[in-house]
N, C-alpha and C positions, 0 to 999 in steps of 0.2 A: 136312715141316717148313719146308724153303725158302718152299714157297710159300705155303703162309701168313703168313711174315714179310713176302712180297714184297708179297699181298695185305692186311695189316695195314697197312706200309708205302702202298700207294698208299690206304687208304681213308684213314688220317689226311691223306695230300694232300688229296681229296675234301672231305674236312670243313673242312682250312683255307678253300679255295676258297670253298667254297660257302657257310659258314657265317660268314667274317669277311668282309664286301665287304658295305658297307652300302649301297654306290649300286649293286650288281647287286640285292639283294635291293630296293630301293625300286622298281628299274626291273620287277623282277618283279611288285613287288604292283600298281605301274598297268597293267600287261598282263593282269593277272588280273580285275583289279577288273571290266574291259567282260562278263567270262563268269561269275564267282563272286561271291553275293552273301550278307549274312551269314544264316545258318541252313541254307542250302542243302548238300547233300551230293555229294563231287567223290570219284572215281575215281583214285587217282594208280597208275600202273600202269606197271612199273620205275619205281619210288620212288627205288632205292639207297641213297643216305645220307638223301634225306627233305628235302631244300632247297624243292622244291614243298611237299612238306606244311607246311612253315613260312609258306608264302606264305598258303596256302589255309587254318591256321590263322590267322595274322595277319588276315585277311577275312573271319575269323566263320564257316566250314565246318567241319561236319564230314567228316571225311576217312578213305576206306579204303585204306591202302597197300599197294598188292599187289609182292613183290620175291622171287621164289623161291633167290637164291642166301644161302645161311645165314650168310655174313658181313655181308652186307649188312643184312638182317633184324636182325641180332643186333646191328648201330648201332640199324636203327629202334625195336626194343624199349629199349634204354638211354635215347634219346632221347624217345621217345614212348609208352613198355610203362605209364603210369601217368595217360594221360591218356584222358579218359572220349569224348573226341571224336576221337581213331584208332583203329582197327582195322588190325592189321597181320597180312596173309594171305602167311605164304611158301608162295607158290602162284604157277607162271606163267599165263600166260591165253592159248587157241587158239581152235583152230574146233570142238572138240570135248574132254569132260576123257578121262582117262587119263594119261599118264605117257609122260615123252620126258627127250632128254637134252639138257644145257645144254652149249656150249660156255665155256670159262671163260677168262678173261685175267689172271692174276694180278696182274701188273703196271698193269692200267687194266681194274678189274671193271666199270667203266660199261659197258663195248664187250663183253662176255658174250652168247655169243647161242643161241637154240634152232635160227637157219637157217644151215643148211650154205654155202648160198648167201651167205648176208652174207659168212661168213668166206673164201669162197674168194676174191670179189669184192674184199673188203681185201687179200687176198697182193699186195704188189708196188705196189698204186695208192699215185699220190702222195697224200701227205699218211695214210699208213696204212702207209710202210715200216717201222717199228719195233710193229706191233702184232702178236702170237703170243698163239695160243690152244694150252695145254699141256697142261689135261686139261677135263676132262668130268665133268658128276654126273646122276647120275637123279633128278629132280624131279617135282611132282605136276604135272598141267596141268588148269584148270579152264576157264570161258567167261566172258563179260561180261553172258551172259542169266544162266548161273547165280550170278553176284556180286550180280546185280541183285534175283533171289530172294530171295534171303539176306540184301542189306543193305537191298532198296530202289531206288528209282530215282534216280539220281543228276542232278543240274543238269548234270556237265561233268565230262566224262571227257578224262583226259590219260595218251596212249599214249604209251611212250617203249622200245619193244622191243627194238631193233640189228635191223632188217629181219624181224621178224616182225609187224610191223603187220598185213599183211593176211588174214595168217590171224587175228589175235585179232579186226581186226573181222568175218570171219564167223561168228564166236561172239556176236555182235549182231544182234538180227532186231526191234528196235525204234529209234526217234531217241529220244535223250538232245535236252536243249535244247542241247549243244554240247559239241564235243568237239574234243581237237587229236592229232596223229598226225606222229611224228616221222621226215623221209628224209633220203636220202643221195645224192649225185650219183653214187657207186658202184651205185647198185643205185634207178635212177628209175624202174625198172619195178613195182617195189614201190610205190612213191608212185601212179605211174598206177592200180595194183590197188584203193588205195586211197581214192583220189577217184573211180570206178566206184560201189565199196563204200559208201561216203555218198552219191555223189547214187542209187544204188538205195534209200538208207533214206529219203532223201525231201530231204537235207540240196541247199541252193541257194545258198548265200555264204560264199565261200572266201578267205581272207588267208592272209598268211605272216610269219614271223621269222624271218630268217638266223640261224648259230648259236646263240651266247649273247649273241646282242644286246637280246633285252627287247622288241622292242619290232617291231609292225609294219609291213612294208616295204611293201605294195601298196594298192589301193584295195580295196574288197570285190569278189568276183568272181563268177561261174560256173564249173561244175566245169569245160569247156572253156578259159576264162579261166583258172584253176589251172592245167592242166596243160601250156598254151604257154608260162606262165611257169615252170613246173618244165623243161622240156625246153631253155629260151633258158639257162638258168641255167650259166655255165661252170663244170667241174671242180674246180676252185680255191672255187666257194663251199660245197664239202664237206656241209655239213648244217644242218639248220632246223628248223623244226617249221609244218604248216599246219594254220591253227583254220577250225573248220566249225561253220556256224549253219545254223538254218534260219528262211524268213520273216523 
């Protein structure tokens, strides 16, 4: 019962954030606007409360939210359970489906993770000393080949795991016209895995955005180009997300 309140508790934070901040959501939709165009179909994958799918509905897409933890889901359904252009999969995404377990945060369910790894890497590192993961849930795990069966191929897929990125993109054995993949300076070896993982699907021009800042930092790049810049990057700039094109 605690934790549910704790996690009720931080998703309303969540929704304040995300949801009332008109110059993050404006700075969102011109970062979107270069990859999403209207009619096109986007992957939002860790949805959570669904602030991308607002972006990517605002820009005319239709949108699959994939979010396997059931509180989260259960915002996205209130939110979005009556609109003809979401589809909401509480399902996680790997390298293959079956079934695993989720680590869970009650307190900051954005940071929820399937890798062991993430979490151990959080114990202790700066800027991660107040994050505790208290229990765990069995969830389904599907692919992004197989989402792609099911819904179609999608314009732009946007990964947002907590350090499972690179397993989800080997559940891809095709390029999307672009996609973006969320890291962390705790755990850049994930990121490295990742940019392997795109320039093997054929992807060639890599940028970036610090946090929650909107908006890109670099010039377009090579995956070499990415990943000195992930590597130069100090500790302190915690996390970002890199969008990948190709041609």
């Amino acid at each position: 019962m605690l934790a549910a309140v704790r996690t009720a508790r931080a998703t309303l934070r969540s929704l304040r954030i995300y949801y009332f901040d008109r110059a993050r959501a404006e700075a969102m939709d011109r970062l979107y606007r270069d990859f999403v165009q209207p009619g096109d179909l986007v992957f939002d994958v860790g949805a959570h409360v669904g602030d991308r799918v607002a972006s990517f509905r605002r820009l005319g897409a239709d949108v699959v939210a994939v979010e396997p933890q059931r509180a989260m889901s259960r915002v996205l359904r209130l939110l979005y359970g009556l609109s003809r252009h979401v589809t909401i999969e509480e399902v996680a995404v790997g390298r293959e489906p079956g079934r695993a377990r989720i680590l869970i945060n009650a307190d900051n369910p954005t940071v929820s993770s399937l890798s062991a790894g993430f979490v151990e890497a959080a114990y202790g590192a700066p800027g991660w000393e107040t994050q505790r993961w208290t229990s765990s849930a069995d969830i389904g795990v599907t692919t992004l080949d197989a989402l792609i069966a099911r819904h179609g191929r999608p314009a732009f897929i946007k990964l947002d795991v907590e350090g499972f990125e690179a397993e989800a993109l080997q559940g891809l054995s095709q390029a999307v016209r672009g996609l973006s993949f969320e890291f962390t300076t705790i755990q850049r070896e994930v990121a490295y895995a990742c940019v392997e993982r795109c320039k093997d699907l054929g992807y060639n021009r890599f940028n970036a955005a610090l946090g929650e800042s909107q908006k890109l930092t670099k010039q377009w790049t090579d995956a070499d180009g990415i990943r000195r810049w992930l590597a130069d990057l100090p500790q302190s700039a915690n996390s970002g997300d890199v969008y990948v094109t190709a041609g």
